[in-house]
C-alpha positions as CSV (number, residue, x, y, z in Angstrom):
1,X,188.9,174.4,-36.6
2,X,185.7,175.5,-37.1
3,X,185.5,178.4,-39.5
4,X,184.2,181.7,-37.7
5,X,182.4,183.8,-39.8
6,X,179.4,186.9,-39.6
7,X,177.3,188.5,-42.2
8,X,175.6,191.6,-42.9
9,X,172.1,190.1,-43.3
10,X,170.3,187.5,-41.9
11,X,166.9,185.5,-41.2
12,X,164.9,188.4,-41.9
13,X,167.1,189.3,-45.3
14,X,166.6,185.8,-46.0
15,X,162.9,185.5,-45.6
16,X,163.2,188.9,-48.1
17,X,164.8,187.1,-50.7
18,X,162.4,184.2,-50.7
19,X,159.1,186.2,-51.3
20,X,161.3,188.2,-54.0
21,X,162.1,184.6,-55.4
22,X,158.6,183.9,-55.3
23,X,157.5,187.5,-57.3
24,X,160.2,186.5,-60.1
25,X,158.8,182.7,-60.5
26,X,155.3,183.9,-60.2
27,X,156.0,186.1,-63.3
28,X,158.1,184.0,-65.1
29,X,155.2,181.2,-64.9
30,X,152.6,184.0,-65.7
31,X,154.4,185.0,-68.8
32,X,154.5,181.5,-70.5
33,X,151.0,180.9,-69.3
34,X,150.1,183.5,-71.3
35,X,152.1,183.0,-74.6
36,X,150.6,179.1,-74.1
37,X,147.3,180.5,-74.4
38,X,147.8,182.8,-76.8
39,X,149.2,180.0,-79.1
40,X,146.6,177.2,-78.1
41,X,147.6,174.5,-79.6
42,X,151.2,172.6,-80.1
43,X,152.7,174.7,-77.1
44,X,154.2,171.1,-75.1
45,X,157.4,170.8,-73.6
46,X,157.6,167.1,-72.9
47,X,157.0,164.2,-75.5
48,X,154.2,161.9,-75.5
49,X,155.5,159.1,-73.0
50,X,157.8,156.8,-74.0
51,X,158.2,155.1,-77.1
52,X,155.9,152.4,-76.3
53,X,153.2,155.5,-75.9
54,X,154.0,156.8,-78.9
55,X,153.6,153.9,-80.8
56,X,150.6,153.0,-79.0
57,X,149.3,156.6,-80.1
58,X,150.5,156.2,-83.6
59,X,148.4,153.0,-83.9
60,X,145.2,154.5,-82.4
61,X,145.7,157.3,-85.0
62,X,146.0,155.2,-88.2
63,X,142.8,153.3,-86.7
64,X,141.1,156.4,-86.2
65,X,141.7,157.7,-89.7
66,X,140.8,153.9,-91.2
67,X,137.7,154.4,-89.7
68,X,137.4,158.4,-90.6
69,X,138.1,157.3,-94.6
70,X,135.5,154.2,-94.2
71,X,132.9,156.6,-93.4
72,X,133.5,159.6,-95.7
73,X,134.0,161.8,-92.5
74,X,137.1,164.1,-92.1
75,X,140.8,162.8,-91.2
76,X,141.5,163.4,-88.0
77,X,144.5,165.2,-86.8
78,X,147.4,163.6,-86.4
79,X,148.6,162.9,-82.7
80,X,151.4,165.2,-81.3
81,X,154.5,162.6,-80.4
82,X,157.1,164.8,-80.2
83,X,157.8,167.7,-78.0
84,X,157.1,171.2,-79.4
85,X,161.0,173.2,-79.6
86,X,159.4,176.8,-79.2
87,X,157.8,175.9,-76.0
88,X,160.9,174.6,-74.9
89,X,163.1,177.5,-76.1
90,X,160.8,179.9,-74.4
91,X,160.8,177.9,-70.7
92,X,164.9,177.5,-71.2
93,X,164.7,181.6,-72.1
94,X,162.2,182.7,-69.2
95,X,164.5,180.8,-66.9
96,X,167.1,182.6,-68.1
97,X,165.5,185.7,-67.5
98,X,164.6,184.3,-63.9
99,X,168.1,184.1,-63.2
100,X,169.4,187.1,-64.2
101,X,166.9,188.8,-61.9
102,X,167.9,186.5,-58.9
103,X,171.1,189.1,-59.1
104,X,168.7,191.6,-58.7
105,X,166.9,190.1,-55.7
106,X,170.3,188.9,-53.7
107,X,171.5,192.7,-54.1
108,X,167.9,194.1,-52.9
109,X,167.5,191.7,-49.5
110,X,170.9,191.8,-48.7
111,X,171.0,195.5,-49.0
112,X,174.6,195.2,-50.1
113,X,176.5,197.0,-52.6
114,X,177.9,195.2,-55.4
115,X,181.6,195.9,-53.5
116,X,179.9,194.8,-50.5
117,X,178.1,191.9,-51.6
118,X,181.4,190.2,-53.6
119,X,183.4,190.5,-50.7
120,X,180.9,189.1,-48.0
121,X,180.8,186.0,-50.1
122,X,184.4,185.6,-51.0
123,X,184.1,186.3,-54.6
124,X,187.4,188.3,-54.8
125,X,189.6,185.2,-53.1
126,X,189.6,182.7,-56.0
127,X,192.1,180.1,-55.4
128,X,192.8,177.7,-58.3
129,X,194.5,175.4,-55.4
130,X,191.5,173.9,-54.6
131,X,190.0,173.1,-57.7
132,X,190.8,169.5,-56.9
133,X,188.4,169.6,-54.1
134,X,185.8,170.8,-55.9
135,X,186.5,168.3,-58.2
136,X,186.5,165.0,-56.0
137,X,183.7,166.6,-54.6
138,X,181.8,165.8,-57.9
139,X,183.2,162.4,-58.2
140,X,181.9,161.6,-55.0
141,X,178.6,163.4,-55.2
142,X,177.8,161.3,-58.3
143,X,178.8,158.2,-57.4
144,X,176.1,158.6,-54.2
145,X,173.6,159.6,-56.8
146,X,174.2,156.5,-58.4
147,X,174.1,154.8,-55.2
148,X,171.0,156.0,-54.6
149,X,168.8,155.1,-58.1
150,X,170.2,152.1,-57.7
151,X,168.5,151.5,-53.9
152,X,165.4,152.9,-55.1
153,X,165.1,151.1,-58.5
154,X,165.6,148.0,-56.3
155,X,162.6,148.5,-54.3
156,X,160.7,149.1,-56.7
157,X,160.0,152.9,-55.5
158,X,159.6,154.6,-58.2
159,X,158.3,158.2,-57.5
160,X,162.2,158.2,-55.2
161,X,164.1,157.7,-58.0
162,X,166.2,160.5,-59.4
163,X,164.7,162.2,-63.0
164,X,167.1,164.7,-65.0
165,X,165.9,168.2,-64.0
166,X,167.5,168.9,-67.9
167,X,164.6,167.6,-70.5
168,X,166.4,165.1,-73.2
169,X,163.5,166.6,-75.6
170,X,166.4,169.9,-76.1
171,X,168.9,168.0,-77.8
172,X,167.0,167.4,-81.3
173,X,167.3,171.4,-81.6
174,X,170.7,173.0,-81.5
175,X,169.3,176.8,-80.6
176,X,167.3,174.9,-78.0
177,X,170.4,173.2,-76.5
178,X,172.3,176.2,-76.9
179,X,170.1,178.0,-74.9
180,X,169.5,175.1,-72.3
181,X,173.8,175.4,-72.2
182,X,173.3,179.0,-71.1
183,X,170.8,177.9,-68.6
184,X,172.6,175.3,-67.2
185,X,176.5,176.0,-67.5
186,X,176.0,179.5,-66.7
187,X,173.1,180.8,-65.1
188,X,172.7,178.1,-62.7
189,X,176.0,177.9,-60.7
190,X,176.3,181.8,-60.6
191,X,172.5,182.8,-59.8
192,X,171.4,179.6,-57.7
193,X,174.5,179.6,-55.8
194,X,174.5,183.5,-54.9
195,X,170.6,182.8,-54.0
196,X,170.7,179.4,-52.3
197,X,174.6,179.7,-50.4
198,X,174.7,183.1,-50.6
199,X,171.8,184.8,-49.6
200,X,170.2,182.1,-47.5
201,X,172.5,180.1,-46.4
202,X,174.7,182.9,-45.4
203,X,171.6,184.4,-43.7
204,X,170.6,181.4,-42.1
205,X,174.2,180.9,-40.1
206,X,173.3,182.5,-37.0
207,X,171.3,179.5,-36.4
208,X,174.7,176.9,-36.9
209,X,175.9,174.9,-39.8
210,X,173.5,172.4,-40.3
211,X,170.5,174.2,-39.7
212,X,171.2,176.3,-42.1
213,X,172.8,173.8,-44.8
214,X,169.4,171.6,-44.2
215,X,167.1,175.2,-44.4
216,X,168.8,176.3,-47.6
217,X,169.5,172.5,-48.8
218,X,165.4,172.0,-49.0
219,X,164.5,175.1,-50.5
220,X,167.3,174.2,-53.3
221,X,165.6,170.7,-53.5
222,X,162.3,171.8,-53.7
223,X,162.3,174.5,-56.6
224,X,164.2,171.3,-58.9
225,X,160.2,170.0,-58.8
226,X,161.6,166.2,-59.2
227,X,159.8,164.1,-55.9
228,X,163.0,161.7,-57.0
229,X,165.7,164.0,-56.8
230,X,164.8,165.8,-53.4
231,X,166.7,163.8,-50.8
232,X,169.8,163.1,-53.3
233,X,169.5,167.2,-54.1
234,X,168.9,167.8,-50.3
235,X,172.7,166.1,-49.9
236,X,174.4,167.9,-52.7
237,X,173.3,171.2,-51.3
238,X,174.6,170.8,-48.0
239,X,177.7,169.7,-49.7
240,X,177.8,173.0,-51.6
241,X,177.1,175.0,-48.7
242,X,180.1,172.8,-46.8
243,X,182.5,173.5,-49.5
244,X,181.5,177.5,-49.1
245,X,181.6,177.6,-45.8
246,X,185.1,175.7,-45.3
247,X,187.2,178.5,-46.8
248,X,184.1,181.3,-47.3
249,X,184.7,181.6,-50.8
250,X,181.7,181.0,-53.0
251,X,183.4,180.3,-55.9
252,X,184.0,176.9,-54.6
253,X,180.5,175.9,-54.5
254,X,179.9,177.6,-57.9
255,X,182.6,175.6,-59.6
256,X,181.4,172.6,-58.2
257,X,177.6,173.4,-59.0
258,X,179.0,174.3,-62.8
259,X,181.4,170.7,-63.2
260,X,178.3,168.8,-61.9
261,X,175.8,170.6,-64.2
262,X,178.7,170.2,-67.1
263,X,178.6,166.4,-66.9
264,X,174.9,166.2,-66.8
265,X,174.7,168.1,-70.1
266,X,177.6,166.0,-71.9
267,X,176.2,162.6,-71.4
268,X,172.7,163.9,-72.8
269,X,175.0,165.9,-75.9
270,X,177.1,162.4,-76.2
271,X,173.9,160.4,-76.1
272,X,171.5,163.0,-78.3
């Protein structure tokens, strides 16, 4: 049976949220512009390449300062291999702060109380019963993600296959991982599901199903900024809006959002 279900908002609530969602990432973006400037140099999130780039950099360095000492002239400074922790604490810590004012934006285009908002979405039905689903759910969503690398590895496209949204550069620092944790395990599955299934998807239902899980499943793609994770990310959105909108409780698609973050971030803790 097809679940029947209305909301207090809709397109027009929806299309409210987004331009708030695009004032908060504007700002967040602004603000570590900023500090990057004001600190100049050293402010890199991302290592240089992979090792064979960094050993390829490490070479041109000693040759460079061969050459610096051969002439009398002054060493040159040394290359920057590794990724710079306080930049990363600081992205991990502005999209924390992003998240916590995606509360702020849900509550604002929904117009909906607290009271109100919680019991649109379900949030006061948990039901432990179906943690199982949620949980085959994640067995089955990664086993298509592996699926998919593995199709797109074998034709060689390589801008299609799927990149960890989670930097590995976090685990060399524990307050950066800790933080990253918080991100992740936390933040993500509460804010991004009460924005992407909550807000929009909800909104968007007036429209059917699967206009609305493809709608709020691209916009949840897109703002992960990995070319190879959209389609894969496009699927396990609509499979978190199905799992929402099968019994209308959102803490379905927030467990399941939190288990497949939580495996994500225990291979890269196993393997730091």
């Amino acid at each position: 049976m097809t679940p029947q279900r209305t909301y207090p908002w809709g397109p027009k609530e929806v299309l409210t949220g987004l331009g708030g969602f695009l004032i908060v990432f504007i700002i967040s973006n602004a603000f570590i512009a900023t500090v990057a400037v004001m600190r100049d140099k050293g402010f890199e999130p991302k290592d240089a390449g992979n090792i064979f780039e960094k050993l390829d950099l490490i070479a041109s360095y000693a040759d460079q300062r061969l050459a610096a000492a051969a002439d009398g002239k002054a060493l040159p400074a040394p290359p920057r291999i590794l990724a710079d922790q306080g930049a990363l604490q600081l992205g991990m810590f502005a999209t924390l702060v992003t998240q916590v004012l995606l509360f702020a934006v849900v509550g604002i285009a929904s117009k909906q109380s607290f009271h109100g908002l919680t019991e649109s979405l379900g949030l006061r039905r948990f039901n432990a019963g179906r943690i199982w689903v949620v949980g085959g759910a994640v067995i089955a969503a990664y086993f298509a993600l592996f699926l998919y690398s593995q199709a797109m590895e074998a034709t060689g496209i390589d801008w299609l296959t799927p990149n960890s949204t989670v930097p590995t550069e976090i685990s060399r620092n524990d307050l950066t991982l800790s933080i990253a944790a918080a991100v992740t395990l936390i933040g993500a599955p509460i804010s991004e599901e009460l924005f992407f299934r909550g807000l929009l998807f909800s909104g968007l239902l007036k429209w059917g199903f699967w206009p609305a899980a493809m709608l709020s499943g691209f916009m949840f793609s897109v703002v992960h900024f990995d070319p190879g994770s959209f389609i894969p990310f496009v699927g396990i959105a609509t499979l978190m809006a199905y799992l929402y909108w099968r019994k209308g409780c959102l803490w379905d698609s927030i467990l399941f959002h939190f288990a497949f973050n939580g495996v994500s971030m225990a291979i890269l803790v196993a393997t730091r």
